[in-house]
C-alpha positions as CSV (number, residue, x, y, z in Angstrom):
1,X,6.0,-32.7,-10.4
2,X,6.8,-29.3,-9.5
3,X,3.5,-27.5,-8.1
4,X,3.5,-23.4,-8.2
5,X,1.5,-23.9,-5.2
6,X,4.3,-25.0,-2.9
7,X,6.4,-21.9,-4.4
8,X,3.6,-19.3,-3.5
9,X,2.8,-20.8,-0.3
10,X,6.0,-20.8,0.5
11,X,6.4,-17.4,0.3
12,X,3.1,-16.6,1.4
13,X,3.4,-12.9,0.3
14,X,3.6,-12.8,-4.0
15,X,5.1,-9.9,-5.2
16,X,5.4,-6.1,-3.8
17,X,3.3,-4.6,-6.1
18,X,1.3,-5.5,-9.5
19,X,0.5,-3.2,-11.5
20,X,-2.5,-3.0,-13.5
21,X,-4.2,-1.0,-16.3
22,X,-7.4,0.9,-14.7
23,X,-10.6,1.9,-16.6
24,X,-13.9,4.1,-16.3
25,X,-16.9,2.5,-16.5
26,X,-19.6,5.1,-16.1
27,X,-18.7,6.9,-13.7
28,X,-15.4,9.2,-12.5
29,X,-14.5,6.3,-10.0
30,X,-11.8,4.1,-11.9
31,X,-11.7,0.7,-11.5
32,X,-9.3,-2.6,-12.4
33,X,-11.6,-4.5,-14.5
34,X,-11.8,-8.3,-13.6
35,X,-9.5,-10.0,-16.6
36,X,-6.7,-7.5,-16.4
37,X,-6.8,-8.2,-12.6
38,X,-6.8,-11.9,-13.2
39,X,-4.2,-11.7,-16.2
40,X,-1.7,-9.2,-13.7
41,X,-1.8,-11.9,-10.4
42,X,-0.5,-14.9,-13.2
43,X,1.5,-12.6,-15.0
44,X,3.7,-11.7,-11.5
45,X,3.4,-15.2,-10.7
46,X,5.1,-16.1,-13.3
47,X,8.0,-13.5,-13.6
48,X,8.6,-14.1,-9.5
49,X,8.3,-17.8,-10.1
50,X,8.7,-18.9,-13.7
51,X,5.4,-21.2,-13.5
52,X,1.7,-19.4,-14.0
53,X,-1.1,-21.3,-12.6
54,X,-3.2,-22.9,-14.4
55,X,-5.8,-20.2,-13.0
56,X,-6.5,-17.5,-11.3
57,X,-10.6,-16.3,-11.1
58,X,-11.5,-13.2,-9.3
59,X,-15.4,-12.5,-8.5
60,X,-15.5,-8.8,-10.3
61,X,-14.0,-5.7,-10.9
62,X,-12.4,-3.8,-8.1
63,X,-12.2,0.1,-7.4
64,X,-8.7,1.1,-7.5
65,X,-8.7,2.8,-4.5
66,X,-6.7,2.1,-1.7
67,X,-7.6,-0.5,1.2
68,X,-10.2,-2.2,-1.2
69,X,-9.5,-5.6,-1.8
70,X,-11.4,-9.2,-3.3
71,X,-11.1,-12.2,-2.3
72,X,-9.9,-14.7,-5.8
73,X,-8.9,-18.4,-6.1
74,X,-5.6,-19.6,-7.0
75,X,-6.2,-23.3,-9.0
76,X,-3.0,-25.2,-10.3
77,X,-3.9,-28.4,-11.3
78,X,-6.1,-30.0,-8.1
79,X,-5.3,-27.6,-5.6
80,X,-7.0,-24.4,-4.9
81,X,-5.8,-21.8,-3.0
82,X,-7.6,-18.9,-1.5
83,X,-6.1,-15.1,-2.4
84,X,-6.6,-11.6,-1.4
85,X,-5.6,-9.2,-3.5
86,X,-5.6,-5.4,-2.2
87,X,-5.2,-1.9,-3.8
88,X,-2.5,-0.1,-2.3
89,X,-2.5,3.0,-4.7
90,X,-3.6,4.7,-7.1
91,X,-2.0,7.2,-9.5
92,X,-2.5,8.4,-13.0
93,X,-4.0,5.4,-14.1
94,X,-1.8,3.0,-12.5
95,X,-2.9,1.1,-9.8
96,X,-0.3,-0.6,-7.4
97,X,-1.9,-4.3,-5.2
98,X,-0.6,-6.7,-3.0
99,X,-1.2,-10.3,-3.1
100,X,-1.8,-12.5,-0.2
101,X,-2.3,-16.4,-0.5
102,X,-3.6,-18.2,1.8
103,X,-1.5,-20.9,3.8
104,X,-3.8,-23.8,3.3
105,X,-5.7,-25.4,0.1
106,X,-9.7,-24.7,0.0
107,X,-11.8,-27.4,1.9
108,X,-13.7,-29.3,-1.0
């Protein structure tokens, strides 16, 4: 069965940019809230690769500001992969982000 896992790590890097819908929560600093984060990394996945996987879970939110990043897990089916995702800009509400898998599958 074909795995999107192969694909990615394959490639290693996914993508150039993603860009996401940013929000305000509270303060002036704008931020890419956790689901549209999540929903963005499959959504690129899936246009660069034709497969989604099954999952992708991110701790939190994330300042869109440039050089932060989180660390999120890639699942598809048994398999979990480690990801960093990080901001690279941020302009009139959009926020640009590179995605990084990692080359191996989680210990566990």
């Amino acid at each position: 069965m074909f795995s999107i896992v192969r694909t990615i790590v394959a490639a290693v890097f996914i993508g150039a940019a993603l860009t996401g819908c940013t929000v305000k929560v509270g303060t002036t600093d704008p931020i890419v809230d956790k689901t549209n984060l999540e929903q963005s990394i499959s959504d690129q996945l899936q246009k660069s690769y034709g497969q989604r996987p099954d999952a992708i879970e991110c701790p939190g939110s994330i300042k869109a500001a440039p050089g932060q990043s989180a660390r999120c897990v890639l699942s598809d089916g048994a398999a979990k992969y480690g990801l960093t995702v990080t901001i690279t800009s941020y302009d009139k509400g959009k926020t640009s982000y590179n995605v990084q898998v990692d080359d191996h599958p989680m210990a566990g």
